[in-house]
LUMDRENDREN-214625 format. One record per residue (C-alpha): x, y, z; residue in one letter. Coordinates in steps of 0.02 Angstrom, whole numbers, padded with zeros to 5 digits, always signed. Layout:
% residues N
XYZA;...
//
This chain:
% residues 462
+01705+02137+00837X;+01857+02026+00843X;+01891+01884+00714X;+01839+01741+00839X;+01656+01827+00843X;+01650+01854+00644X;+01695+01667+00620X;+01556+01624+00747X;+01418+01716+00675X;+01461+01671+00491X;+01456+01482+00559X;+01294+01515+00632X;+01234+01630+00494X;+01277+01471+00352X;+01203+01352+00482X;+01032+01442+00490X;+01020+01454+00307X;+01038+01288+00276X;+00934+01240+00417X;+00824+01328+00320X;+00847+01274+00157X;+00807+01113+00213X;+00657+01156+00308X;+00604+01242+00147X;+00609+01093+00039X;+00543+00993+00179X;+00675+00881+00182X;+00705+00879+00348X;+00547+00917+00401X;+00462+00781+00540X;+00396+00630+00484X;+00234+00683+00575X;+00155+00823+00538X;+00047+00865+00712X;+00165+00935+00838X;+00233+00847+00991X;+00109+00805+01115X;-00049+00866+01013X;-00212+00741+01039X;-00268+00759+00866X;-00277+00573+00853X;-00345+00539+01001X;-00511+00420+00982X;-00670+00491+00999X;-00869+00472+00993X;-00881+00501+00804X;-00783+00357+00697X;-00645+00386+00611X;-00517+00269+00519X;-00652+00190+00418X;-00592+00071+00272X;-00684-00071+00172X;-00576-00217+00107X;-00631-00354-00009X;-00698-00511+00029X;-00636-00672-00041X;-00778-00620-00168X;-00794-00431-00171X;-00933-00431-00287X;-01058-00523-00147X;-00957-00465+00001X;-00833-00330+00086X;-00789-00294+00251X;-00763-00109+00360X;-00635-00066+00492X;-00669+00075+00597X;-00599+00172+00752X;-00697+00252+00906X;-00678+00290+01098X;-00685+00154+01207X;-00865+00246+01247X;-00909+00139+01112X;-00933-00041+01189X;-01041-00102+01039X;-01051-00037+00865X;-01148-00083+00702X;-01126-00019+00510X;-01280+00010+00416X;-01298-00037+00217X;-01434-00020+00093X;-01422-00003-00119X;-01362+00174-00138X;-01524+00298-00163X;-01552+00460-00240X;-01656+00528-00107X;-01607+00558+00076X;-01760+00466+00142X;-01664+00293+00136X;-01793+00180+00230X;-01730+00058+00350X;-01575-00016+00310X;-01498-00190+00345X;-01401-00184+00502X;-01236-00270+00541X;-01150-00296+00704X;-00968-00265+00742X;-00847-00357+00819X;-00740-00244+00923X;-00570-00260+01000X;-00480-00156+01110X;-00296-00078+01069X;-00199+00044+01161X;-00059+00140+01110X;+00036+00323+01144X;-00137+00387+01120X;-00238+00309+01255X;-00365+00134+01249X;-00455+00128+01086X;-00601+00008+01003X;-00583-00056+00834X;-00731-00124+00756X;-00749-00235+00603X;-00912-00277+00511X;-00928-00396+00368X;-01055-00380+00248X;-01112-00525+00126X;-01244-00558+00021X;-01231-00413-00081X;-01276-00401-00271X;-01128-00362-00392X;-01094-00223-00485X;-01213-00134-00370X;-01163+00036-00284X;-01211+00018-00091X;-01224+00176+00046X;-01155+00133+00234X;-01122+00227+00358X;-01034+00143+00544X;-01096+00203+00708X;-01001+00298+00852X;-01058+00345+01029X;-01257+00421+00988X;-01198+00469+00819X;-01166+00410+00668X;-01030+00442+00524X;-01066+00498+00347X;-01154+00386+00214X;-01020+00329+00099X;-01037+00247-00067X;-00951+00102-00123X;-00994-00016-00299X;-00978-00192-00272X;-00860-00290-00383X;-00928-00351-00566X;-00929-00516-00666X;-00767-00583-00748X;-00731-00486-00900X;-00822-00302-00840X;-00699-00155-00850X;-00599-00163-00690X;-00475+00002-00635X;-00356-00037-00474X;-00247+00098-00398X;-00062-00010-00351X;+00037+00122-00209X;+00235+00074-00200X;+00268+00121+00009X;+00191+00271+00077X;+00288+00264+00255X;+00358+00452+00287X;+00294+00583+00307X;+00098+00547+00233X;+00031+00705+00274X;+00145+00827+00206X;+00194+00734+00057X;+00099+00572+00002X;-00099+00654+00036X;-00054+00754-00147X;-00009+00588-00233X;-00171+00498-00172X;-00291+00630-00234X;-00208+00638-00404X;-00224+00442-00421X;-00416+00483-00396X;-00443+00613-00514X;-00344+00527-00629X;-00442+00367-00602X;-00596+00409-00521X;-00681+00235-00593X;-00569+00134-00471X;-00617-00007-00384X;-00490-00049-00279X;-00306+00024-00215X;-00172-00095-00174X;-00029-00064-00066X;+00126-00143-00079X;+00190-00112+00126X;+00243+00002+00244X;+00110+00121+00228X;+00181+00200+00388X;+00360+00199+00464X;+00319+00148+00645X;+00378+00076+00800X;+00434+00242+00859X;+00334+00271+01028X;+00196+00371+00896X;+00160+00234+00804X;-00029+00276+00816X;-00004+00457+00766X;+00067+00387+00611X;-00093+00291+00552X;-00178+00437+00579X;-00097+00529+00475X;-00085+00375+00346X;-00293+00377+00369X;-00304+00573+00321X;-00161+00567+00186X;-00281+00441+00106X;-00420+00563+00121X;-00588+00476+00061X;-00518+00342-00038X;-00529+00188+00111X;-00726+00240+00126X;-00749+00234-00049X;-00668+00090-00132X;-00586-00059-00075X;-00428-00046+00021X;-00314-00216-00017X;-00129-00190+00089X;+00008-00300+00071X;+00103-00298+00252X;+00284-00221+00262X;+00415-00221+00373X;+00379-00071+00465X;+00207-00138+00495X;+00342-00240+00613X;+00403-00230+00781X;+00583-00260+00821X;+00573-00338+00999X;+00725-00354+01115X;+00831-00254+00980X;+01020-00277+00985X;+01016-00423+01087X;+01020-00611+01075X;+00831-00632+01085X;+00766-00506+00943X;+00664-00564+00834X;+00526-00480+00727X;+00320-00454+00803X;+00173-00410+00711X;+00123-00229+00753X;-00007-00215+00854X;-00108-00117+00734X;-00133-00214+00588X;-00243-00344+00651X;-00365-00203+00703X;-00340-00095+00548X;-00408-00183+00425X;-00519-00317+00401X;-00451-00448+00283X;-00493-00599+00213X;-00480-00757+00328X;-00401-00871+00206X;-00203-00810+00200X;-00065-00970+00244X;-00120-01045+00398X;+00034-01187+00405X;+00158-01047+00369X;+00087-00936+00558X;+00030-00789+00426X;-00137-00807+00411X;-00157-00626+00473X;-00052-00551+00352X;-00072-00655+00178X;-00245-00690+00092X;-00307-00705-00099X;-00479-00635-00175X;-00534-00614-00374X;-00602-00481-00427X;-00680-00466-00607X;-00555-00576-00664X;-00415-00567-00561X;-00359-00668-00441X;-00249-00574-00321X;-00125-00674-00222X;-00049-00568-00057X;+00099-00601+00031X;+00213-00589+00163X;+00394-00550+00142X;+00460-00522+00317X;+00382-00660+00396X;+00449-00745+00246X;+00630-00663+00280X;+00635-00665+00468X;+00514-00798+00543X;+00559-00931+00434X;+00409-00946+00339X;+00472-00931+00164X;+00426-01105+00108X;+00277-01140+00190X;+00209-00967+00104X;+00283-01031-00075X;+00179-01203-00033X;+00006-01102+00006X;+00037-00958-00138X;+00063-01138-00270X;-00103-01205-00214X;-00174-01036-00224X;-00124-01036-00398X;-00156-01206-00451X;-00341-01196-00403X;-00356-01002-00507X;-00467-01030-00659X;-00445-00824-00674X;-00375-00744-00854X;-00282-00645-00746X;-00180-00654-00604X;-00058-00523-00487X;+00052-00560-00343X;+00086-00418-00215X;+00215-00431-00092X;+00338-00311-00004X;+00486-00351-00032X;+00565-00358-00192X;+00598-00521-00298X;+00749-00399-00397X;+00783-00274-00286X;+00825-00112-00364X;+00947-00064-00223X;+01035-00226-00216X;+00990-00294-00069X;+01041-00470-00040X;+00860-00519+00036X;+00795-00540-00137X;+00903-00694-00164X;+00796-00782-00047X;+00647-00726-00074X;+00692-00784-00282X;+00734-00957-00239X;+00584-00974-00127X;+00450-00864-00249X;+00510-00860-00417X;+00478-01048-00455X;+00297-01052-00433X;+00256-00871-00501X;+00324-00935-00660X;+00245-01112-00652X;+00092-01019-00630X;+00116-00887-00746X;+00085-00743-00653X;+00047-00577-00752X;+00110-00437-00630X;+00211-00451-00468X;+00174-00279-00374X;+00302-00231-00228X;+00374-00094-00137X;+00523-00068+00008X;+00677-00012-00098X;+00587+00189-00118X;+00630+00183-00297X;+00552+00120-00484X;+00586-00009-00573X;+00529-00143-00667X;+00586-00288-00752X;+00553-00476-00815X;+00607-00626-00719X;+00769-00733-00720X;+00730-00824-00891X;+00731-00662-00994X;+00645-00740-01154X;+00467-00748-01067X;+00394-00566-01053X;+00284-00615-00885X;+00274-00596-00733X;+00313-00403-00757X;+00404-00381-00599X;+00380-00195-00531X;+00446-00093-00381X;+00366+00098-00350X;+00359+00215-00214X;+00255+00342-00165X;+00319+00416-00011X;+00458+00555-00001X;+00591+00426+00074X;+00711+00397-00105X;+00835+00282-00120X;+00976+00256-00259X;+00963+00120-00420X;+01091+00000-00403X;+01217+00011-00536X;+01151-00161-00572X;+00966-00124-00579X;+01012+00006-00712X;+01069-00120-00790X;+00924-00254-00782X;+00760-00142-00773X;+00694-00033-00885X;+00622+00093-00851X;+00709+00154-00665X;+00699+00300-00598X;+00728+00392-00426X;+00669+00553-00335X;+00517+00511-00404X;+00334+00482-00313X;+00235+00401-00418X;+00055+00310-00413X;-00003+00174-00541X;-00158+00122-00648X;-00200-00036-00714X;-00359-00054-00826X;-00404-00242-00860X;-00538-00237-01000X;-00575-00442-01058X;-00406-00467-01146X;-00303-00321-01120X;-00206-00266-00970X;-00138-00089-01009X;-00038-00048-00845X;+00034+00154-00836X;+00155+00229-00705X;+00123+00413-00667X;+00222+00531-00551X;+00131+00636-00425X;+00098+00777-00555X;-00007+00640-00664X;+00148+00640-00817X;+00161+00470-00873X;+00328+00371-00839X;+00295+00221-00893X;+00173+00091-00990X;+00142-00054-01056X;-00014-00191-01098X;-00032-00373-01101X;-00138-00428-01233X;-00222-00593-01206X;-00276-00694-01366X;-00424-00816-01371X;-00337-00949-01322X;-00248-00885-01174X;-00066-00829-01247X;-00020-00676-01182X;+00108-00563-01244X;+00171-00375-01182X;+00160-00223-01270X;+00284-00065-01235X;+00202+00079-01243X;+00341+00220-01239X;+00205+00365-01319X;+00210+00520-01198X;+00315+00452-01082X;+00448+00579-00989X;+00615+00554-00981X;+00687+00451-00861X;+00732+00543-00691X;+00876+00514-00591X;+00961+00575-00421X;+01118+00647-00518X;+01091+00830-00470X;+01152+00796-00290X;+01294+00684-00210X;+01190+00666-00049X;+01051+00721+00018X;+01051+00889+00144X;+01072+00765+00312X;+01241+00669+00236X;+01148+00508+00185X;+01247+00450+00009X;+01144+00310-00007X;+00987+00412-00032X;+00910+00564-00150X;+00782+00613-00009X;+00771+00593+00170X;
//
């Protein structure tokens, strides 16, 4: 064998291996886990996709999405109190309202039910109907009074890869709080806008497993939920995805004036009010004020101990970006004036959390997570400002709100705490925060590798 030959197969032979090692640690494994072409999420007779989301009041009312085959031209969900016995009588019956979508996997129906007068604190069975059939009964408890034990689930971005890597984080949020009520999600739950955009929310749907059946789903909209249309060109601009008005069934109250009332919307819950909104319609269609006018009034009329803002982009970005300036100087203002307890957000694929610009007052706790494999680097800045950070990390959170404590924890996908803290509320409504640093882990960081296996410098994990 002459040199040229040696050279070539020990190129090839170091090029297979770390194709391989790659492959092995999934890094550059597909972001979708079905292989090309397959019709596993291809609608069909029996529903799928089925998620409840609050009402305005979740403890009288919620609402259920769900997905079938365009065989289905009419659909209802049925809903009684939750029973011990399988004989469950007649339940009450609720009609749909269904709406057509199609995508890289053929025409689809999307259905949406809303439920109301419902008792609180009251564990209901439903179950939504397909074409002849019928899907499982799921349970779901209805919200309580203000002041009841509440447990949410907050989810930084999910985005890449939800099958292979964020389905192991979800089911360790749920045996780790199995009392939850609710999960929040702070954007881009998929990446999208790649010709299999569909594909993607399936594999979001079974990533999440049963949690969307069996408590209340609240989303925050990213950017990737996003189309870029006319890309490159004079005329792009940014459209809502075609999927989200059809995914889930949210409250009809978000900021009408500011063209977002699909995409922003408040509810309380036990408590809580929870104010959701938009950051790239905010960024990039101009609706940055018009959303800080609706989120004040929001506020201003919240008689609620408690109070959390969830939005996707973040007010300090951990990576730097430049975007946060704006959204700052639009936002920061009235989360303060209204003295917000937690702003929840997502987008930068890292952790960190910090106070606000006048660092004497402890709240709003401002917070970034991620709990997709996509990592990102802490700006030399952030490292600076927020404590804790960390990257390569996935990571889930739980906040327990019991009267006048908030005790909020940070866990990574193996369930080790990373981070903690409580606000304590006195009887007259001063609040002050807590550090909890007790059986935390150390702080992680991307300082093992100058780049991840594809080249990217800017990132731990692709």
């Amino acid at each position: 064998m002459n040199l040229s030959c040696r050279r070539s197969l020990l190129l090839f032979a170091a090029l297979a291996a770390c194709h391989a090692h790659a492959q092995s640690h999934g890094e550059n494994e597909p972001n979708l886990s079905i292989p090309s072409g397959s019709q596993r999420y291809v609608a069909g007779e029996m529903p799928d996709r089925i998620v409840a989301t609050p009402s305005q009041d979740p403890a009288t009312g919620f609402a259920v999405n769900w997905r079938t085959s365009v065989a289905v031209q009419s659909a209802a969900l049925e809903i009684l109190e939750a029973v011990d016995s399988p004989d469950v009588g007649t339940p009450r019956r609720v009609q749909a309202v269904t709406t057509a979508m199609a995508s890289e996997n053929g025409l689809a129906h999307f259905h949406r039910a809303d439920i109301d007068a419902l008792k609180p604190d009251t564990l209901y069975m439903f179950r939504v109907q397909g074409a002849g059939s019928w899907s499982g009964w799921r349970q779901l408890r209805t919200a309580a009074a203000s002041g009841q034990p509440l447990t949410l689930l907050y989810f930084g971005d999910t985005q890449n890869k939800n099958v292979s890597h964020v389905g192991r984080v979800t089911r360790a949020a749920m045996r780790h709080a199995p009392e939850a009520l609710m999960a929040l999600y702070a954007g881009d739950l998929v990446s999208g806008g790649d010709g299999v955009d569909d594909s993607e929310w399936g594999e979001w749907f079974e990533a999440a497993g049963d949690l969307p059946g069996v408590m209340m789903v609240a989303p925050a909209i990213g950017n990737h939920e996003y189309f870029e249309e006319f890309e490159d060109t004079p005329q792009e601009r940014r459209v809502l995805g075609r999927h989200w008005p059809v995914t889930f069934a949210l409250p009809r109250n978000g900021a009408v004036a500011a063209d977002a009332s699909r995409t922003t919307y408040w509810f309380d819950v036990q408590g809580v009010r929870v104010v959701v909104l938009d950051g790239t319609s905010m960024l990039d269609l101009g609706t940055a004020k018009a959303q800080a006018d609706w989120a004040d009034e929001v506020l201003a009329s919240n008689h609620q101990p408690w109070t959390i803002v969830m939005v996707h982009q973040p007010m300090f970005s951990p990576r730097g970006r430049g975007a946060s300036d704006r959204l700052r100087a639009a936002l920061v203002p009235v989360l303060e004036r209204h003295k917000v307890d937690l702003v929840l957000q997502g987008h930068d694929h890292t952790y960190g959390r910090r106070t606000g610009e006048h660092r004497g007052h402890a709240l709003p706790q401002y917070i970034v997570s991620v709990a997709g494999p996509k990592q990102y680097r802490v700006s030399a800045e952030a490292k600076r400002t927020m404590a804790p950070w960390a990257e390569d990390t996935q990571l889930f959170q739980v906040l327990r709100i019991d009267d006048g404590r908030l005790h909020y924890e940070a866990r990574t996908a193996t369930g080790r705490l990373y981070d903690a803290f409580e606000v304590l509320r006195d009887a007259n409504g001063a609040k002050r925060v807590n550090e909890l640093r007790g059986g935390r882990i150390s702080g992680r960081d991307c300082s093992h590798r100058d780049a991840t296996l594809g080249g990217r410098t800017d990132r731990c994990w692709e």
